[in-house]
C-alpha positions in Angstrom: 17.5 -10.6 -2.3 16.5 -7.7 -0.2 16.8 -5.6 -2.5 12.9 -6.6 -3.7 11.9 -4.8 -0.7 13.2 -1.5 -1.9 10.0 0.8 -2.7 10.2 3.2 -5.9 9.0 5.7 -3.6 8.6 6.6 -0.2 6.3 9.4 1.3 5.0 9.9 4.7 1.2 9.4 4.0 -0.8 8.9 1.4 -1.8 12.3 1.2 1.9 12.9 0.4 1.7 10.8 -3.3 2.1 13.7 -5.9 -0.9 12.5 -8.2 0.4 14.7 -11.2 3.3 13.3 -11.5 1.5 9.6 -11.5 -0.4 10.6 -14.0 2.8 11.7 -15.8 3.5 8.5 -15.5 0.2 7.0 -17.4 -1.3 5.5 -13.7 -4.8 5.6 -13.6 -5.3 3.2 -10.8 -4.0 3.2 -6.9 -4.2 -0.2 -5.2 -3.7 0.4 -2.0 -3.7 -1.7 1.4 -5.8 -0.4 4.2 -4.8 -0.8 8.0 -2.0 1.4 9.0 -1.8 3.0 5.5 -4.8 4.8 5.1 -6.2 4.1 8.4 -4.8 2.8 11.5 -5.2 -0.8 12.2 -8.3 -0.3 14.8 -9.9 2.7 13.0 -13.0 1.3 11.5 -13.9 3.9 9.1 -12.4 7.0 7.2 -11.2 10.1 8.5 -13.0 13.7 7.0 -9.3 14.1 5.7 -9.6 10.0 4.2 -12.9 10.5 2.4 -12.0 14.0 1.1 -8.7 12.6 -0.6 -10.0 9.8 -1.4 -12.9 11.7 -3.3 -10.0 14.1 -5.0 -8.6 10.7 -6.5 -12.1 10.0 -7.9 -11.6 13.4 -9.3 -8.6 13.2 -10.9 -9.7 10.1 -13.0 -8.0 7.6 -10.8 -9.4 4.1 -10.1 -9.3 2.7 -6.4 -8.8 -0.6 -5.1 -8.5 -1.8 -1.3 -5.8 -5.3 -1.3 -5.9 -6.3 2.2 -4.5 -9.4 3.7 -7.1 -8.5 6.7 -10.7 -10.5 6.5 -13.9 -9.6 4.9 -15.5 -8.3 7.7 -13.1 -5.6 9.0 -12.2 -4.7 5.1 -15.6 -4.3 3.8 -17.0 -1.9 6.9 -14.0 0.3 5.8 -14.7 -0.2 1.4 -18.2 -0.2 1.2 -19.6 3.0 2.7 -16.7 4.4 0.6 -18.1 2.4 -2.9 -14.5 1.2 -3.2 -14.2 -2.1 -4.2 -12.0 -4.4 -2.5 -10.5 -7.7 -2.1 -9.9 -8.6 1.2 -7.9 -12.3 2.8 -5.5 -11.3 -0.2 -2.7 -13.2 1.1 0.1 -10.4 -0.2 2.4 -10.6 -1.3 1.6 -13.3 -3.4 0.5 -12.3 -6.6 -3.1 -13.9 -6.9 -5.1 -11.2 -5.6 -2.4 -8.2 -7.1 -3.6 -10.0 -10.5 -7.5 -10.0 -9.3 -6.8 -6.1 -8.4 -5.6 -4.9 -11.7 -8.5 -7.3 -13.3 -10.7 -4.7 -11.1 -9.6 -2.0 -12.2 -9.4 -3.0 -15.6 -5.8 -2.0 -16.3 -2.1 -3.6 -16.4 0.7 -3.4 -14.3 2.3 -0.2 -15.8 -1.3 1.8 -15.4 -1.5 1.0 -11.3 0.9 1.5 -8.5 0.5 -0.3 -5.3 0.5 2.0 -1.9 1.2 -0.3 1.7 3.0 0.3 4.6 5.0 -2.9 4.5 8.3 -4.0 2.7 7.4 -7.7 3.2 3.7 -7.9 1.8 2.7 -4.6 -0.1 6.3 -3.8 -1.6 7.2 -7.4 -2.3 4.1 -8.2 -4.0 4.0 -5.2 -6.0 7.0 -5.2 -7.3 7.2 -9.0 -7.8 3.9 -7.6 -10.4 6.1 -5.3 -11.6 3.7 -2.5 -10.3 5.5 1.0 -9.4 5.3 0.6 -5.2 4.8 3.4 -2.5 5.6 3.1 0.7 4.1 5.5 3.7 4.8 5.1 7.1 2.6 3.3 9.3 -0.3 5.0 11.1 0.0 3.3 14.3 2.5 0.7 15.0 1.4 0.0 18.1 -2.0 -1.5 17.0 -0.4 -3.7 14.6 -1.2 -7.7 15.1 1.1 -10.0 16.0 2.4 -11.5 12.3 2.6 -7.7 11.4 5.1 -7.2 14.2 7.7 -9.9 12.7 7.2 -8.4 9.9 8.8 -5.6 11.2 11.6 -7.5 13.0 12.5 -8.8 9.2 11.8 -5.8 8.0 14.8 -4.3 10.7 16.8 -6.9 9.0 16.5 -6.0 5.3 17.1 -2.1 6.0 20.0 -3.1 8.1 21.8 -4.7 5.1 20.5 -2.6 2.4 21.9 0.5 4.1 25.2 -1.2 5.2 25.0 -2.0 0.7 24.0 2.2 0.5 20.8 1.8 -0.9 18.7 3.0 2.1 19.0 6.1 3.7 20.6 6.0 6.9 18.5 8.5 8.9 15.3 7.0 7.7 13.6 5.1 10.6 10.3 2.7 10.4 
């Protein structure tokens, strides 16, 4: 069971994802959650670093989507300035609004990979999708809301097991 947690990939941030090799790989589209993946949780807006990586994606042909489980309001002061479109109350990782993402961005599930810093709502849903799944390490942990933080606790859980089955590193800590 836990092994549906298990990410294809793991990389520190987001400016870590090796966008060659994705587009190796056919993907033209990123969806990719927002609060404590590209920014922290109680960071309204993006970073210089954000925007400039966010504007090499543009670049490199790649279509964006922010899937956020956070409300309209917070996700749309974040998306909009950015002319990203998004989809916020998304409910991961149910696979309504993965659906309503790749209907965005006009491609399938083998064109898009999903980028989230949690095992239980962007790693779940993507790969419940069958979308390739990334998983950074969260911004700030200490912002996160309370549902976020069991989330974590479960999440304890599921890398305790899949490393006593050898199929997480045992050094890696989140």
């Amino acid at each position: 069971m836990f092994q549906r947690l298990l990410p294809d990939q793991i990389v520190s941030t987001v400016f870590d994802i090796d966008l060659q090799a994705l587009k190796k790989r056919g993907v033209s589209g990123i969806i990719t959650d927002l609060d404590n993946t590209l920014v922290s949780a109680k960071t309204a807006n993006a970073t210089p670093e954000l925007t400039a990586w966010l504007e090499l994606v543009k670049r490199e042909g790649f279509r964006v989507v922010v899937l956020s489980n956070n409300n309209e309001s917070r996700v749309s002061v974040f998306s909009k300035p950015l002319g990203i479109p998004f989809i916020p109350a998304a409910r991961k990782p149910f696979g309504k609004a993965f659906r309503k993402a790749l209907s965005l961005l006009k491609l399938n599930a083998g064109q898009a990979v999903v980028v989230g810093d949690q095992m239980l709502t962007d790693i779940l849903g993507g790969r419940r999708m069958g979308l390739h799944t990334i998983l950074v390490t969260p911004i700030a942990p200490a912002e996160e809301g309370f549902g976020t933080q069991i989330n974590r606790k479960i999440e304890k859980i599921a890398l305790s097991r899949l490393r006593k089955r050898g199929l997480w590193p045992e050094k890696e800590e989140r």
